[in-house]
C-alpha positions, 0 to 999 in steps of 0.5 A, spaced: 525 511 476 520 512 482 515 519 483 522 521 487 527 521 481 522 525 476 521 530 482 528 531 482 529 532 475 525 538 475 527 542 481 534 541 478 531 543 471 533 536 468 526 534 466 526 530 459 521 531 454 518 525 454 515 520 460 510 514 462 508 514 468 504 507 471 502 504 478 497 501 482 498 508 486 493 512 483 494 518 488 501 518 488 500 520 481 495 525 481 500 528 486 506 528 482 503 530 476 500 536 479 507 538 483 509 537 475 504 541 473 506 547 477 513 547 476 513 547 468 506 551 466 505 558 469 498 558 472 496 564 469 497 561 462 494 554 463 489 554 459 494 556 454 500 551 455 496 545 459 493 540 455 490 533 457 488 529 452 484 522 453 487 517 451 481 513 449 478 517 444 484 521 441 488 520 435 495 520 434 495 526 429 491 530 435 497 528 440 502 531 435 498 537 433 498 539 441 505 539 442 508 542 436 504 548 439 507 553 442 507 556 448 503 562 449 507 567 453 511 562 456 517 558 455 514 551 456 507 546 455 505 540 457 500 535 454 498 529 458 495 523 455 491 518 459 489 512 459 493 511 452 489 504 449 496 502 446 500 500 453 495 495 454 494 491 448 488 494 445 487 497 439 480 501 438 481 508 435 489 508 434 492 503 428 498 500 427 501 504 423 498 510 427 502 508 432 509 507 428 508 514 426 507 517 434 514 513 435 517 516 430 515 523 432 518 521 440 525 523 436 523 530 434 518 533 441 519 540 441 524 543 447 518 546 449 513 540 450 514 536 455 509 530 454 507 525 459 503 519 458 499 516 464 496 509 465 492 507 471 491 500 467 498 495 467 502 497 462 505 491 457 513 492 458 513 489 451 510 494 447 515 499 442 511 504 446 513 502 451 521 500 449 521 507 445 518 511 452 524 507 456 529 510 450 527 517 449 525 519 456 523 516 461 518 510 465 515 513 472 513 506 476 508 509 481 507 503 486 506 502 494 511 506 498 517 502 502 516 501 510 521 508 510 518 512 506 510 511 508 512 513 515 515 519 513 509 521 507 503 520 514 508 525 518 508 530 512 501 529 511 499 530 518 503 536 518 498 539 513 494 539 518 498 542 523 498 537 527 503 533 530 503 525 531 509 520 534 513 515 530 510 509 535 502 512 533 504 511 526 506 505 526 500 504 529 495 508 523 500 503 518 498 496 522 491 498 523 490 500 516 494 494 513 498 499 507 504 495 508 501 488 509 501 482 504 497 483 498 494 488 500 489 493 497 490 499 501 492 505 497 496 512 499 488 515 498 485 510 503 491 513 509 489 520 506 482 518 508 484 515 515 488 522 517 482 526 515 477 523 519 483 522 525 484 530 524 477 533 524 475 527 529 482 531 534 479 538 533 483 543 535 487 538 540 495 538 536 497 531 537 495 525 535 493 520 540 493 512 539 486 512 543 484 516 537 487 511 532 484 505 536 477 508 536 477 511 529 481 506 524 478 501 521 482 493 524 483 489 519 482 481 520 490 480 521 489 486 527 484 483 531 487 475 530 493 480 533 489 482 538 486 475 540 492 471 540 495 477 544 489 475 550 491 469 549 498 470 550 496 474 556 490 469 559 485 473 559 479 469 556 473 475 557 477 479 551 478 472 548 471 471 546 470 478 545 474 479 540 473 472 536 464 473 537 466 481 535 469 478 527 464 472 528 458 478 528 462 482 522 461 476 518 467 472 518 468 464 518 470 460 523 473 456 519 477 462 517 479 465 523 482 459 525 487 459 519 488 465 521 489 463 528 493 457 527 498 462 522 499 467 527 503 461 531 506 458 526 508 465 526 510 465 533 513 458 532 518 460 528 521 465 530 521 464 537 526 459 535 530 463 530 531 468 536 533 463 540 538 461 535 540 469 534 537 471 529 536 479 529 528 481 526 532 484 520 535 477 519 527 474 520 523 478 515 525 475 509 526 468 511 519 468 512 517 474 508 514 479 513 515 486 514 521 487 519 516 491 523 511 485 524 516 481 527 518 485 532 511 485 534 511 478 534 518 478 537 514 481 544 508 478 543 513 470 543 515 473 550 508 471 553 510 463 550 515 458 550 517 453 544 513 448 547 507 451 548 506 454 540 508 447 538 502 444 542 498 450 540 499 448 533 498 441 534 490 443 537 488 448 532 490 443 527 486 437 531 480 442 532 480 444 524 479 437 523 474 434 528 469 442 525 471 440 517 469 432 519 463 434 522 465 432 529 465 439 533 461 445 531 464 451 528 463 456 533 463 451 539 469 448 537 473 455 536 471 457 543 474 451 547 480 452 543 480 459 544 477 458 553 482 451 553 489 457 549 487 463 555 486 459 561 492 454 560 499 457 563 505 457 559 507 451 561 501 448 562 500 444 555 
């Protein structure tokens, strides 16, 4: 299940009396378990039927003795235990045997507890807990957002703000911060801090502007290597240059921005030549394990290149890598050459 289906349950009132929710997406979390919150305890008595444990300090009999509580003026309670130590493998304040006996009390929890365990550390799907968990309740996966779904939580996330933003300046916000990217670490909080400062930068202003998002959002190495093969692809060798001596100036190696430049046109390569084969950007993204909306991006920047210029492309930036690891160019020297020898060529030129 996902934070989707566990919201569903209790607007349908078919929650369960036990989950475990887990995920690298510590504030889709939060969210959920407050929306969770809300809906099951009245705040009028949530001193009374709201209780969080620390997993990390508590005991089993501390567990059970808050859910077999009852509700004080309501129908429902709800005990939310953190950071339980038995879902990682460790074992500092709960026994083995204490654990046996938590697994047991799962087959008799009151109608009136609905008890959540929450775990912001990898939990080991080999545990009994963990086995008890999927078969007397249920498992909340709380992991990064699909393509969709991402789009659609920035959008009800601006609107929050009362402000309007176009689906063409989201894929922009995505793309700058990197969310959907390989292996990356942006998280939903770091998106919620980019659409803050974009809403307090706006003023009263209504709609997001992708200026705003230009200025605003941090650019990711992936965006500016964009950005320089784009120049590249465009012949204009001021920008080139630019781009590359602004990341060589934010800290990053020659020898790193040349890996990434020479990705980006086995990139290029690649799909230029499944394109003319007929593939459709749908068809492209897992052959080679990219976003689908990557490879439109790249799918408009291939226009400024043909097959035989990539491949040429790819052919001097393995040449120039060389000749900088042997000792045989400066690094710097040897990337502006390329980059001067790239931008200045036209697209049939080399």
């Amino acid at each position: 299940m996902d934070y989707k289906d566990v919201l569903k349950d209790l607007k349908n009132k078919q929650l369960k009396n036990l989950y475990l929710l887990y995920g690298t997406e510590y504030y889709l979390m939060d969210h959920t378990m407050d929306t969770l919150k809300k809906g099951i305890v009245d705040p009028s008595f949530e001193q009374f039927n709201y209780q969080m444990i620390d997993g990390k300090e508590a005991n089993i009999n501390r567990i059970i003795n808050a859910c077999e509580t009852l509700p004080f003026m309501g129908n429902k309670r709800m005990v939310v235990v953190k950071d339980l130590e038995c879902f990682t493998g460790k074992r500092n304040n709960i026994s083995e045997e204490e654990e046996k006996n938590l697994l047991e009390y799962f087959k008799n929890i009151p109608d009136t507890t609905y008890l959540f365990f929450v775990s912001k550390q990898d939990v080991d799907q080999r545990k009994k807990i963990v086995k008890a968990i999927k078969s007397y309740g249920d498992i909340i996966v709380c992991s990064k957002l699909l393509e969709k779904d991402v789009y659609k939580w920035i959008q009800k996330s601006f609107h929050k703000y009362n402000k309007e933003i176009k689906d063409r300046e989201i894929v922009l916000l995505v793309e700058m911060i990197g969310y959907l990217d390989k292996n990356s670490q942006k998280t939903l909080e770091d998106l919620d801090q980019e659409i803050h400062k974009l809403c307090s930068y706006v003023g009263d202003r209504k709609t997001i502007l992708k200026d705003d998002i230009e200025i605003l959002a941090p650019k990711t190495i992936e965006n500016n290597i964009f950005a320089l093969v784009e120049a590249i692809g465009t012949k204009d060798v001021e920008k080139a240059l630019y781009l590359f001596n602004d990341m060589i100036m934010e800290g990053e190696a020659e020898t790193k921005i040349l890996y990434m430049i020479t990705r980006q046109f086995r990139h290029l390569f690649q799909i230029k030549i499944m394109e003319n084969q007929g593939y459709t950007p749908m068809a492209i993204a897992p052959k080679l394990g990219l976003k689908q909306f990557v490879v439109k991006k790249y799918l408009n920047q291939a226009r400024n290149f043909n097959i035989q210029t990539l491949k040429k492309s790819l052919e001097v930036c393995l040449s120039t890598d060389e000749a900088i690891k042997k000792g045989r160019m400066d690094g710097k020297v040897g990337m502006e050459m390329l980059i001067v020898q790239f931008a200045t060529k036209s697209k049939k030129a080399y």
